[in-house]
N, C-alpha and C positions, 0 to 999 in steps of 0.2 A: 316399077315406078309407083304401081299403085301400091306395095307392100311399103317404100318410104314414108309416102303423102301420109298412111294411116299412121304411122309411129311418128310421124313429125305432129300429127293432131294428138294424138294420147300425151306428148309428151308438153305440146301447150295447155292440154289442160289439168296436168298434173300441177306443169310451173304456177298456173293461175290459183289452182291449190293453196301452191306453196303461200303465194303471196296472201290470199285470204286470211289463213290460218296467221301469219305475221300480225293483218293487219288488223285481223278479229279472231284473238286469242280466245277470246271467251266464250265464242261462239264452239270454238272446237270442244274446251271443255266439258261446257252443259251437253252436247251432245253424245260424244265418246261417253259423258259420265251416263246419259239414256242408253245408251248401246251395254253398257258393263252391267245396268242395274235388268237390262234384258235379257243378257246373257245370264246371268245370276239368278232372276226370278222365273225365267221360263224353260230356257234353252238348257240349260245343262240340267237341271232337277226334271224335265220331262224326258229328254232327249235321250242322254246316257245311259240313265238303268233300262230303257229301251232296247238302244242301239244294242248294249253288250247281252242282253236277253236275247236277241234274236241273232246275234253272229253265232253266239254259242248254241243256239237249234241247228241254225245252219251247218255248222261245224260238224255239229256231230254225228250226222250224216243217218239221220232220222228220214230225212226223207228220201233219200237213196234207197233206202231198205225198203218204204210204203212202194217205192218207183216197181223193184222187183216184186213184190208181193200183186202188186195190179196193175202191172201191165205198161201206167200211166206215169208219165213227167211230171211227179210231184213236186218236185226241186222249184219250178219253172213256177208251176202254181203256187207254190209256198213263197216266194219271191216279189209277185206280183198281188197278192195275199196281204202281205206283210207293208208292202209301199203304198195302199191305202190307209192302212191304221197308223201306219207309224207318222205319217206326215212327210214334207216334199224331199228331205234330203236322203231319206231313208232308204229311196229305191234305188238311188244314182251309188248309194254305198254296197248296198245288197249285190247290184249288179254288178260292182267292181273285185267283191269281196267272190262273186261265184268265178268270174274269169281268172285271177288270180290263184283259187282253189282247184281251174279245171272240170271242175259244175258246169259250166258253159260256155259257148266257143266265143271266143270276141266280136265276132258278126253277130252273132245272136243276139246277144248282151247290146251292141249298140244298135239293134232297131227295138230291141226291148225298153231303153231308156225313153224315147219318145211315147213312150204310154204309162212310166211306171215314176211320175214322176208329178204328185198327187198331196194335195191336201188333207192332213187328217182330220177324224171326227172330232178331236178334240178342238181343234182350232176353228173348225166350220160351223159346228153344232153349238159348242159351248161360247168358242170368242165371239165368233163374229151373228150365231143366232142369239142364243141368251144374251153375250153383253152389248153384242153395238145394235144390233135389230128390235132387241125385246123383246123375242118369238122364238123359242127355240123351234115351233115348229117350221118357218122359215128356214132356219137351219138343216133340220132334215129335207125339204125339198132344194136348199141351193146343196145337199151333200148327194142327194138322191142325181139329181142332175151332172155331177159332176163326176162321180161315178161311171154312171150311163156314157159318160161323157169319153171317159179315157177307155173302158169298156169298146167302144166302137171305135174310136181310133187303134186298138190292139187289132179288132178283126177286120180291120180294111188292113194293117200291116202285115197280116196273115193269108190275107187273099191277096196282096199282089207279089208276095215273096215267096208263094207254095211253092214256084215248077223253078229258084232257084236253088244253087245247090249252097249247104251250108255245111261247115265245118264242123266234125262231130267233136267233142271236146273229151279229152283220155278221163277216166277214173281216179278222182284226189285220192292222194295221202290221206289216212285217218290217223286223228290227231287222240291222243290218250285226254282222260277227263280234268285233271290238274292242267295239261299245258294249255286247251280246248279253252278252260276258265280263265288264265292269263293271256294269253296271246287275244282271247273276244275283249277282255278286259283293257288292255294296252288300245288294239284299234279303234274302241270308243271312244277312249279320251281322245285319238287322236282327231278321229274325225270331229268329235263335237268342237275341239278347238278349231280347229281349222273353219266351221260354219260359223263360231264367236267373233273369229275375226271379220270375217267379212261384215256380222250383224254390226259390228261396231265401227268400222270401214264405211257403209251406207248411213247409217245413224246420223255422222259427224258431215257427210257429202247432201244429207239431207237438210240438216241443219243449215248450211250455208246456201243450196237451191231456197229453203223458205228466207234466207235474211234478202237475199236477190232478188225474190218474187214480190219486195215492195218495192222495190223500180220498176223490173221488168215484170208483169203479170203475167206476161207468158210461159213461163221459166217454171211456175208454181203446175202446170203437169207434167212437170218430168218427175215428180214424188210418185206419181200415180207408177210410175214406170221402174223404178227404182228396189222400193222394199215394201212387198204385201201387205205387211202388217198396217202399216202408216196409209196406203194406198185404199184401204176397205175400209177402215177409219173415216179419211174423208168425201164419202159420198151419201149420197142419201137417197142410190138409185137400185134396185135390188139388183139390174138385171146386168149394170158395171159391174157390181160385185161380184155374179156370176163370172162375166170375162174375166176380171181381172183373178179371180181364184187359181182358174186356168192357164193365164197368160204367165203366172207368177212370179213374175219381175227380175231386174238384172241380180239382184241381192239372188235371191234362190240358184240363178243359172251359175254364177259364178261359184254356189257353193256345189251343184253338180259338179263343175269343170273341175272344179282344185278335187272331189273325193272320187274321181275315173281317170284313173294313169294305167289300167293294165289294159284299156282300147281307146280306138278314136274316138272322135265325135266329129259328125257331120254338123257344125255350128249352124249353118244357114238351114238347114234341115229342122234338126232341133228346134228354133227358132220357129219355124213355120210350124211345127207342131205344137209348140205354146201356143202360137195364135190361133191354131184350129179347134183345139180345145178350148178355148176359153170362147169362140165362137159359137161351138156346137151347144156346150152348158150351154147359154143364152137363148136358144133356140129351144135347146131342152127343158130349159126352166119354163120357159112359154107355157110348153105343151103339159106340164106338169102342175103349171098354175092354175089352166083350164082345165083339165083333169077334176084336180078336185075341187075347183068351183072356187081360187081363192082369187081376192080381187088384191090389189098389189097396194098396200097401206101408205101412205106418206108414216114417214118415223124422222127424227131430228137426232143427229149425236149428241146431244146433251149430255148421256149417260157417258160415266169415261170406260176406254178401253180396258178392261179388267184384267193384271194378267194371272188372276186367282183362277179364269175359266181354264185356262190353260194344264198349267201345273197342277192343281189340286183335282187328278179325276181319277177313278176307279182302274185303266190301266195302270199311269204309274204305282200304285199302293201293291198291282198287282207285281208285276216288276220290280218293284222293290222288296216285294215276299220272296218272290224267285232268286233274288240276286241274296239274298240271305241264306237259303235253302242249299243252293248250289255252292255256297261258301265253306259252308259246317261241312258241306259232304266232301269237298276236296279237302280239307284239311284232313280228313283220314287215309286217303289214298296215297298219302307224300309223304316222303320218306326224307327223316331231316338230320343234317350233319353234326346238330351240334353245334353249331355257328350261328348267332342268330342273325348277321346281318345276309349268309348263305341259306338260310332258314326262312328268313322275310320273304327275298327272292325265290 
């Protein structure tokens, strides 16, 4: 009963959608056309030569060989490594991409998700310190905090799952360096489409929550709940920001949900682990505030959301030297028919 009542509610507010979109065409537009010009300027120019950089480490089973050499689960560390720099979709892919490889067992993999699932430096330091704060060092303490943050949610997940037992996961296929480069290359794009969508999906659902929220006032925090980027934009309270980093919104969760098909997820779980994270930051930005003696500045958005901090930073320049590097060197190990359209492929 309860499984109809919830699809009888999805499906009214889908219809109510519909009709918006009918009866405020233009609403849809401007917005979808925000969502495309964010996809455009941020999300795929930072994202992809990213993503396809770090499948192909993963791949190629670099850290399998450090694992044998000492002793230690570097796979695991390189994973949880990697979903703090890379930013929030990153881990939910990583962890998807190790169970599907056999790197990890699907239990592992979905209690790992509830900690690896993390705002990058780019977007904490530079969007939301440098451009909405005016303080990059701000940024390092709400990055410091949020860190610490997932950090200690990993080791209380670790201490209360020691004495179960867990599923060892078999030894992957190793993949040759030509296909290693296409196959990292193919699953990037997919994922990063797959997270476009949705950016563009929220964007346009956002846009008509604000045309709403001049009737209903109320209606105007469900933004805050919706999609990060827009939600850190409008406040002017450091230590929301902190939660809300945390918490990171239905936009982020649904791009975890769509990029983890090789295990479950405990939704109401996950869920609670957003909130606890974005609670503990807050507590930990506290102590971090007082720590080094900073007092908490009033600051106004005036400045606009820049999405220059984003995309123009020193990892992607780096990743995209990699992805050039790694290009010229498969082309010598491939072996071609003669065919160029057999050739291209």
């Amino acid at each position: 009963m309860a499984k109809k009542n919830s699809v009888y509610f999805v499906c009214g507010v889908v219809i109510m959608l519909i009709i918006l979109i009918v009866a405020e065409p233009q609403i849809c537009r401007n917005s979808a056309y925000k969502g495309l010009l964010l996809c455009g300027r941020v999300i795929i120019p930072s994202l992809f030569p990213f993503t396809m950089c770090v499948l192909f480490i993963l791949k190629s089973g670099i850290f399998e060989e450090l694992s044998k050499i000492t002793g230690l689960n570097f796979y695991e560390f390189g994973v949880i490594s990697l979903s703090f720099i890379g930013g929030y979709p990153i881990g939910a892919k990583l962890l998807n991409e190790a169970v599907k490889q056999n790197r990890i067992s699907p239990l592992r993999a979905s209690r790992m998700l509830n900690f690896c699932v993390n705002a990058g430096p780019a977007f904490i330091v530079g969007a939301v310190g440098d451009g909405l704060l005016q303080s990059r060092k701000l940024g390092y303490y709400l990055l410091l905090a949020h860190i610490i943050s997932s950090a200690v949610l990993g080791v209380f997940i670790s201490v209360i799952t020691k004495k179960e037992q867990v599923n060892t996961a078999k030894q992957p296929q190793m993949l040759g360096f030509a296909d290693n480069f296409v196959l990292s290359s193919a699953e990037a794009a997919s994922a990063v489409m797959s997270v476009c969508g949705f950016v563009i999906l929220f964007s346009f659902i956002n846009g008509y929550i604000s045309f709403l929220a001049q009737k209903f006032a109320g209606l105007k925090s469900l933004t805050f709940l919706t999609e990060v980027t827009n939600a850190v934009s409008q406040t002017d309270n450091l230590f929301t920001i902190a939660f809300l980093l945390g918490f990171s919104g239905f936009g982020v969760w649904f791009q975890v949900i769509t990029l983890v098909r090789e295990f479950k997820i405990n939704i109401w779980k996950f869920i609670l682990f957003r909130i606890l994270h974005g609670t503990i930051s807050v507590a930990l930005l506290f102590v971090i505030l007082k720590i080094f003696g900073v007092s908490v500045p009033t600051f106004s958005n005036g400045k606009a959301f820049s999405v220059t901090y984003i995309y123009s930073t020193p990892v992607l320049s780096v990743c995209m030297l990699l992805m050039c590097i790694v290009f010229v060197i498969s082309l010598e190990g491939k072996k071609y028919a003669g065919k160029i359209t057999e050739d291209i492929v």
